[in-house]
N, C-alpha and C positions, 0 to 999 in steps of 0.2 A: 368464545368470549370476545368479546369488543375490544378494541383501544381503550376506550373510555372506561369501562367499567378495571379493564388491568390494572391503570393509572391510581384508579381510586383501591384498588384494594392495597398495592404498594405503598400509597399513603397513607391510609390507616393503619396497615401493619407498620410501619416509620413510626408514627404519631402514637400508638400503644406500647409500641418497645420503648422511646425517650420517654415516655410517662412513666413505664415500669422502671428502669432504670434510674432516674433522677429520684423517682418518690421512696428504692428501695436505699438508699443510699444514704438520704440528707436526712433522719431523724435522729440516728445515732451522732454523727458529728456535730449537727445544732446544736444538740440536748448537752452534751460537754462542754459547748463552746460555750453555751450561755451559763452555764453553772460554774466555769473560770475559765475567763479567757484569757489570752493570749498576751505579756506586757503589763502594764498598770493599770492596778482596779482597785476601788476602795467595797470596804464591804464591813457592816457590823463595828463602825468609829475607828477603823486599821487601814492600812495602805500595804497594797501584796505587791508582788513583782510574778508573775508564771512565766517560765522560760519553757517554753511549751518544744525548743531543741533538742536537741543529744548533745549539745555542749554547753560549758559554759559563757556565758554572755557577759559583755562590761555595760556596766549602766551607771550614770547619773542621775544622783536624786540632788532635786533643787530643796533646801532646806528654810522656813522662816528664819529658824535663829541663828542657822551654821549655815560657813559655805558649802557651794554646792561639792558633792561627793560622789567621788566613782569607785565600782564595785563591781567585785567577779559576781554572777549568780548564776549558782550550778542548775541543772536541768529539774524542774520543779517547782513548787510555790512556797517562797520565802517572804515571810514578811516585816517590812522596812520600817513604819514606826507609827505612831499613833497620828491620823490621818488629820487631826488640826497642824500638825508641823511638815506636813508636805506641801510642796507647790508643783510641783511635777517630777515625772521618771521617766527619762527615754533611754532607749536603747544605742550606742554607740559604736560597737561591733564585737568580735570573739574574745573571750580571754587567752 
């Protein structure tokens, strides 16, 4: 066998492993991520928080009519309030 032709087989065997690998991988994670992800999402006139940790998280929600407010939120999808009285929610660190 050649130099040349080893090279290329090496390569292609490289270039079909990272394709099997990457493509076996990212459908199942997408597919959850996109259906709640991770922190503040509004969805259906509501405003959620997903603490997508194993702990619980402190968070700020900025409010139209009240000041803003900080809050445990345990590991899960909680939701904060009806999505015309939000202004934002970040994340501030662990409870």
């Amino acid at each position: 066998m050649t130099r040349y032709k080893r090279h290329f087989l090496v390569a292609v065997t490289a270039a079909v492993s990272t394709f099997l690998l990457l493509t076996s991988a990212t459908p199942s994670s997408a597919a959850t991520q996109a259906t709640t992800p991770c922190g503040y999402y509004e969805a259906a006139g509501h405003s959620y928080w997903n603490n997508c940790g194993t702990t619980s998280a402190y968070i700020v929600v900025g409010y139209r009519s009240v000041p803003d407010t900080g809050m445990c939120m345990a590991p899960g999808v909680t939701e904060i309030l009806a999505l015309d009285q939000i202004v934002f929610a970040t994340y501030q660190r662990a409870c």
